[in-house]
Structure formats: C-alpha cells, structure tokens
C-alpha positions in Angstrom: 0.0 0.0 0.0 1.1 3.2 -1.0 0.8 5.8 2.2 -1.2 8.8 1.4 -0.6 12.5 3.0 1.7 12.9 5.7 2.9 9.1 4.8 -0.4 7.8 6.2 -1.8 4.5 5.2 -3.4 3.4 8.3 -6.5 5.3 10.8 -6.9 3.9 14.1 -10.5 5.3 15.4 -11.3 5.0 19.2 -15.0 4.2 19.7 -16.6 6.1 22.7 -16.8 9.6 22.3 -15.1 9.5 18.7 -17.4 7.7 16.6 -20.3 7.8 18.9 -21.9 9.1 21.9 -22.4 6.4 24.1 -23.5 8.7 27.4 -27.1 7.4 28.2 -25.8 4.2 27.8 -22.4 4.2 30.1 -23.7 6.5 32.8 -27.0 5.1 33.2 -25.3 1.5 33.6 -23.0 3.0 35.8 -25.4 4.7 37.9 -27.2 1.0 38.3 -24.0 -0.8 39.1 -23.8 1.8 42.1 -27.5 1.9 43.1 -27.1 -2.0 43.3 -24.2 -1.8 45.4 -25.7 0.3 48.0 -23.4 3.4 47.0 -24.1 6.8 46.4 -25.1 7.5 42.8 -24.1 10.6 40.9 -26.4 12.6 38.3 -25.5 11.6 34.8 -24.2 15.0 34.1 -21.7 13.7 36.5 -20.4 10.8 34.9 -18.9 12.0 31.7 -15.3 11.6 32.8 -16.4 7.9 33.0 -16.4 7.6 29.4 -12.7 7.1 27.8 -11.1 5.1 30.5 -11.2 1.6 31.2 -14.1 1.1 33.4 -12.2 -0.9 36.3 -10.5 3.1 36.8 -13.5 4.5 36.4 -14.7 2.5 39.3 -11.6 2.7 41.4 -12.4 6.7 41.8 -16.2 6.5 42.5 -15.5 3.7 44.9 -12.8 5.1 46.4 -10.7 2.1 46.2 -7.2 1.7 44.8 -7.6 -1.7 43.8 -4.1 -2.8 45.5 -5.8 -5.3 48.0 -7.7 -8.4 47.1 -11.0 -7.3 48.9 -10.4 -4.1 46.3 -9.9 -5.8 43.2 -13.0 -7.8 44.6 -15.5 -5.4 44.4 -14.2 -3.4 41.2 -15.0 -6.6 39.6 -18.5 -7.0 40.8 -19.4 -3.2 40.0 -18.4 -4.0 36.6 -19.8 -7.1 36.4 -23.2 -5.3 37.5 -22.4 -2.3 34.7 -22.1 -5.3 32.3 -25.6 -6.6 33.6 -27.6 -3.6 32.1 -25.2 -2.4 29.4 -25.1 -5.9 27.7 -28.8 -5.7 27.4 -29.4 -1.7 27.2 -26.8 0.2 27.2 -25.2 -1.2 24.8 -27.6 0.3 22.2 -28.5 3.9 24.1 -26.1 5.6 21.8 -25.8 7.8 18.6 -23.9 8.3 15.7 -21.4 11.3 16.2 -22.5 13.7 12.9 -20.2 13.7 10.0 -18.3 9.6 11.2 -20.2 8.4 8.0 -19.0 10.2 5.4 -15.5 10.4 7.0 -15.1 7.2 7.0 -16.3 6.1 3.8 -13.9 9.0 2.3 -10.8 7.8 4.1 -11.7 3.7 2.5 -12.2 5.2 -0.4 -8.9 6.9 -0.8 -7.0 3.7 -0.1 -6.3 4.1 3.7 -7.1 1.0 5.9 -9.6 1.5 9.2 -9.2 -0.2 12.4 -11.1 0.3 16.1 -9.1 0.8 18.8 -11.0 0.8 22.0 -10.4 0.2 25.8 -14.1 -1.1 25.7 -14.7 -5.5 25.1 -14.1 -6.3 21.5 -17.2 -8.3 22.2 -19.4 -5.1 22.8 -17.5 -2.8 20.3 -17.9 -4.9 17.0 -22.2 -5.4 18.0 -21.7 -1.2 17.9 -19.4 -0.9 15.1 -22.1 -3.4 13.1 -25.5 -2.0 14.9 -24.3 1.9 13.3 -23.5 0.1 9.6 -19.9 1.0 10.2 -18.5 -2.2 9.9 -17.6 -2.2 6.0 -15.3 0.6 6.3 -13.2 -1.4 9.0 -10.0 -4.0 8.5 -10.8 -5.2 11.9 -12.3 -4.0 15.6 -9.7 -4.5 18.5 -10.9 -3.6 21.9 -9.9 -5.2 25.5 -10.8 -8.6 26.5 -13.6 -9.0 29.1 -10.9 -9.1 31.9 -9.5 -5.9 31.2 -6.4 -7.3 29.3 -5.5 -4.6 26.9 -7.4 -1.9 28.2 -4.9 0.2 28.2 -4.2 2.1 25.1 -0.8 2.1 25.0 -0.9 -2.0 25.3 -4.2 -2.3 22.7 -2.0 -0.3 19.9 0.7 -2.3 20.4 -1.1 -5.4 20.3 -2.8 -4.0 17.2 0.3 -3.0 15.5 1.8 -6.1 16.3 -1.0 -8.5 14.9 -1.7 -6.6 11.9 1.9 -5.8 10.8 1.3 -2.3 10.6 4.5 0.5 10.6 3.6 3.4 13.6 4.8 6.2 11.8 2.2 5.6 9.1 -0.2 4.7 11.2 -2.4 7.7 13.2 -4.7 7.5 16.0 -8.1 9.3 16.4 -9.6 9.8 19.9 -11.5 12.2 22.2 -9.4 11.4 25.5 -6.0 11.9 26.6 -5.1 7.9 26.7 -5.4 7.8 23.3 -3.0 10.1 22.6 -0.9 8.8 25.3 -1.4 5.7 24.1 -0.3 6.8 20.6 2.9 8.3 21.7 4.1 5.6 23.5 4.0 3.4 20.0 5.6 6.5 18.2 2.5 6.9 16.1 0.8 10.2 15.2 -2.4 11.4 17.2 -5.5 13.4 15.9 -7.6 14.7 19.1 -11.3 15.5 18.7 -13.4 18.1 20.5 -17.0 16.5 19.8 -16.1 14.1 22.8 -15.4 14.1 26.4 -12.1 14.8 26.9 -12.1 19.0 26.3 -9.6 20.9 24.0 -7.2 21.8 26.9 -6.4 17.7 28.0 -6.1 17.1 24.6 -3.9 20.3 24.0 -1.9 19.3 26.7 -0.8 16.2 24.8 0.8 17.9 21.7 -1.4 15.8 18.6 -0.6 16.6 15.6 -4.4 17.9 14.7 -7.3 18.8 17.4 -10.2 18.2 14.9 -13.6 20.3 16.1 -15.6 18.4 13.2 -14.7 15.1 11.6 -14.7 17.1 8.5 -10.7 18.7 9.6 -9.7 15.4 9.6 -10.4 14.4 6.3 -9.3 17.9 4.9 -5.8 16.9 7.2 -5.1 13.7 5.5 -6.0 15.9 2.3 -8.7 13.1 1.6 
C-alpha cells in the first residue's frame, strides 16, 4: 500500500466519544452498578469523565478504592460485572452516531487508507456497535480489551494491534477524544489526531501535543488531504 498524505496509510479510530456518543448508555449503567451496590449514585451530568477510561479506573475513583488489596480488586470486579448486567442488554444500544463519522469514514476507505477500532471497551461489545451503526464495512478489523480488562490500556491495545496486523507506527495515526489515546499513541511512536465533539475538552487534549485537534470530523479528512 502506497501511504497517502503525511505518509499515512493506516487510521486507528477509538469508539466512545469518537465515533459515537455512548452517554445514556455508560452513565445510566454505571449509575445502576452503584445503586445496586448500595453506594451513592451521581447525576449523569456527572459521569462524563467515565467515558474514555477503562471502566475498572473508572470505578476505582467513584469507589474510592485503589484496587491494590484483594477485597479491592474484589468489588471493582462485581461493580463491573453489575455495569455489564444492564449495558449488555441496554446500554449497549443507548447511543448515537457522532454527525459527520459516515462520510468520514467512507472517504478515508475510499482513498485507499485501511480502518481499524481501537478501544479500551470489550471487542465483544464494540464490534455489536461498530455493526448496529452500519460501520463495519469501512473497518479492516475491531480491536478492543478482553472482558478481563487485558489490553485496556491504550498504549498496550495499539501495540497489540500493530503487532497483529503488521502495521509500521509512523504511518499509522490515531483518532480519539481522550487523553489515553494520545498517550497511548505516543508511546508506540504513532501520530495522534484529538477531537473536540467528545469528552475529553480541547485543553487535556492540548496538553498532549497531537498533531491535529479536529472540532468536526470534517478537519480530519481535509488533514489527510482526503
């Protein structure tokens, strides 16, 4: 494959708050893993920060827990097993399209550049998403963490990802709306575009130096020169 402007060949999209809006669905499971564990339970305007990190860290902060001890570890495990209860059946589906991911997406295939996922959330739940919103087409392959946790990181995920697919970093970029995935791009010396329409805010995302801060998915294609 030839790489196209900037050397690119390869997008890496993160899921939650990037191609989507999954906020009814994550904070309303999160508010009934809490209510179920006899803990108070935030608003949803609350939650928003939720949405990005790996779920067991989300936890760890609204549990207060650091997760060092086994009693810890313990109960991050059975609030996210009780998130999983509803958002397996719900939540999974209380999200929306983020404006403009169609046509980007279907302009960056059709320019020759190859699409993968990227997520910190279950491969399992990210490919019924990717497929429920007609996405799935446009996409080489969905890689998310296992139901453990393994790979939730970003920095591990995109390694694992370049790894398995064979893919060179520096013609690779990743596209997310949180600070771990640009984190997690730099750490694999790959290129990072961060977008606004998320939950992450221009200023964390400013704060790690991508090469783009996209306000509508539109930028991006006009960056790649697509």
């Amino acid at each position: 494959m030839t790489p196209g402007a900037k050397g690119i060949d390869t997008v890496l999209f993160d899921l939650d708050g990037t191609l989507t809006d999954p906020f009814v669905g994550i904070t309303r499971s999160i508010q009934y893993a809490l209510e179920k564990l006899g803990t108070p339970v935030p608003a949803a305007e609350e939650l928003g920060w939720c949405i990005g990190p790996p779920l067991w860290e989300s936890f760890a902060v609204l549990l207060g827990q650091d997760g060092e001890t086994h009693d810890d570890k313990a109960l991050l495990d059975r609030a996210v097993a009780l998130y999983r209860e509803r958002y397996t059946s719900v939540g999974l589906y209380e999200n929306e399209l983020i404006a403009g991911i169609a046509p980007l997406v279907e302009a960056l295939t059709g320019a020759g550049l190859t699409l993968y996922v990227a997520t910190s959330k279950p491969h399992a739940y990210a490919g019924k998403i990717v497929e429920h919103f007609g996405l799935m087409p446009q996409f080489r392959k969905v890689y998310g963490s296992e139901l453990d946790g393994t790979r939730s990181a970003k920095a591990e995920l995109i390694a694992h990802l370049i790894e398995q697919e064979a893919r060179d970093a520096a013609s690779c970029v990743m596209i997310g709306d949180r600070k771990h995935d640009l984190i997690g791009a730099h750490a694999n010396d790959m290129r990072a575009i961060g977008v606004t329409w998320g939950y992450g805010g221009y200023e964390e995302l400013a704060a790690e130096h991508p090469a783009l801060i996209a306000r509508l998915p539109d930028e991006i294609r006009a960056w790649l020169s697509v």
